[in-house]
C-alpha positions as a Markdown table, in Angstrom:
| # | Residue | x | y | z |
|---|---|---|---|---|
| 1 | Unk | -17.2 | -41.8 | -3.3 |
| 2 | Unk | -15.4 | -39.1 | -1.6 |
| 3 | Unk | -14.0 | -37.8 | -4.2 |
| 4 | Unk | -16.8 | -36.7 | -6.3 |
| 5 | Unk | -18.8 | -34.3 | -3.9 |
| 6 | Unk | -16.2 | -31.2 | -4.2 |
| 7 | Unk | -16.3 | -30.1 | -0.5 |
| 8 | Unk | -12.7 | -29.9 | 0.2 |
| 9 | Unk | -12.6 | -27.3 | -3.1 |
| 10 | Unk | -14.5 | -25.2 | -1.3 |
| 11 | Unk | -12.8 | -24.2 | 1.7 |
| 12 | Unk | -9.9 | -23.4 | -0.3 |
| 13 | Unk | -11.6 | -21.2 | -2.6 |
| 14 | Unk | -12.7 | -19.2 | 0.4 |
| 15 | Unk | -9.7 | -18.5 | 1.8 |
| 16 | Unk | -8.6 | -17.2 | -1.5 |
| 17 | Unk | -11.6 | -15.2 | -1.6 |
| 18 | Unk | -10.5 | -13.8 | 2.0 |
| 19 | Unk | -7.0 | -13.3 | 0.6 |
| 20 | Unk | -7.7 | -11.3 | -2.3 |
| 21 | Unk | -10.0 | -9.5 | 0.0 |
| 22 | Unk | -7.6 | -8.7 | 2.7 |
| 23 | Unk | -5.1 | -7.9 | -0.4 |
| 24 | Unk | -7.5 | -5.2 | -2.1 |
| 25 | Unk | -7.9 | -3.5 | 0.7 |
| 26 | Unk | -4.4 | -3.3 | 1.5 |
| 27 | Unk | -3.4 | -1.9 | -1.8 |
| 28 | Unk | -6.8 | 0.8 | -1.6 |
| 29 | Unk | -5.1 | 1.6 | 2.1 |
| 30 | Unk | -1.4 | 2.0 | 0.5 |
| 31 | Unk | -2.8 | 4.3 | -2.5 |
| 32 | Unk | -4.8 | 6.7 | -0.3 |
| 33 | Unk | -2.2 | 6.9 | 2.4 |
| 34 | Unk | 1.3 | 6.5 | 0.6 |
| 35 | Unk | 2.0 | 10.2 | 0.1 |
| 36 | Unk | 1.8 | 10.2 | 4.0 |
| 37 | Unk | 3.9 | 7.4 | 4.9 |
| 38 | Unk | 6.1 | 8.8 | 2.4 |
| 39 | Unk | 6.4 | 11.8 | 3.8 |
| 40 | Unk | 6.9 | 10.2 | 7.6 |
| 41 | Unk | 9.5 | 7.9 | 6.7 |
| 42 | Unk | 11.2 | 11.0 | 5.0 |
| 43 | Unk | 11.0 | 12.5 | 8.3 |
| 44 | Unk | 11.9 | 10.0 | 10.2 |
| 45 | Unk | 15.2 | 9.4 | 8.2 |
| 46 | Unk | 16.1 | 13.0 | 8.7 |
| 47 | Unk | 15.4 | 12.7 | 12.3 |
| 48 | Unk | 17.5 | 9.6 | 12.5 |
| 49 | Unk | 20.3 | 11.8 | 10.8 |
| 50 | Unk | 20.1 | 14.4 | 12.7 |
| 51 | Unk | 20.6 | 12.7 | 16.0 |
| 52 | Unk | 23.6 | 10.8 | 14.5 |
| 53 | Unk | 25.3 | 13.5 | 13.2 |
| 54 | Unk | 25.0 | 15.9 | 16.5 |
């Protein structure tokens, strides 16, 4: 019976694995380099403005 063994499970639980991997590491990126990306996107806008307004 196919159904008993509890292979297909396991693939599944992997990829989550993965995912929550992938996700930690996005969220340890985000924390360390936020203040940056802040502070480009701040720049960028006033860029932006700058080149519409002259």
């Amino acid at each position: 019976m196919r159904f008993l063994r509890g292979d297909d499970g396991q693939g599944l639980v992997e990829y989550a694995l993965v995912l929550v991997l992938v996700a930690v590491v996005v969220i340890a990126i985000l924390a360390l380099l936020g203040p940056s990306i802040s502070e480009w996107f701040s720049n960028a806008g006033a860029w932006f403005q700058q080149l519409l307004s002259g």
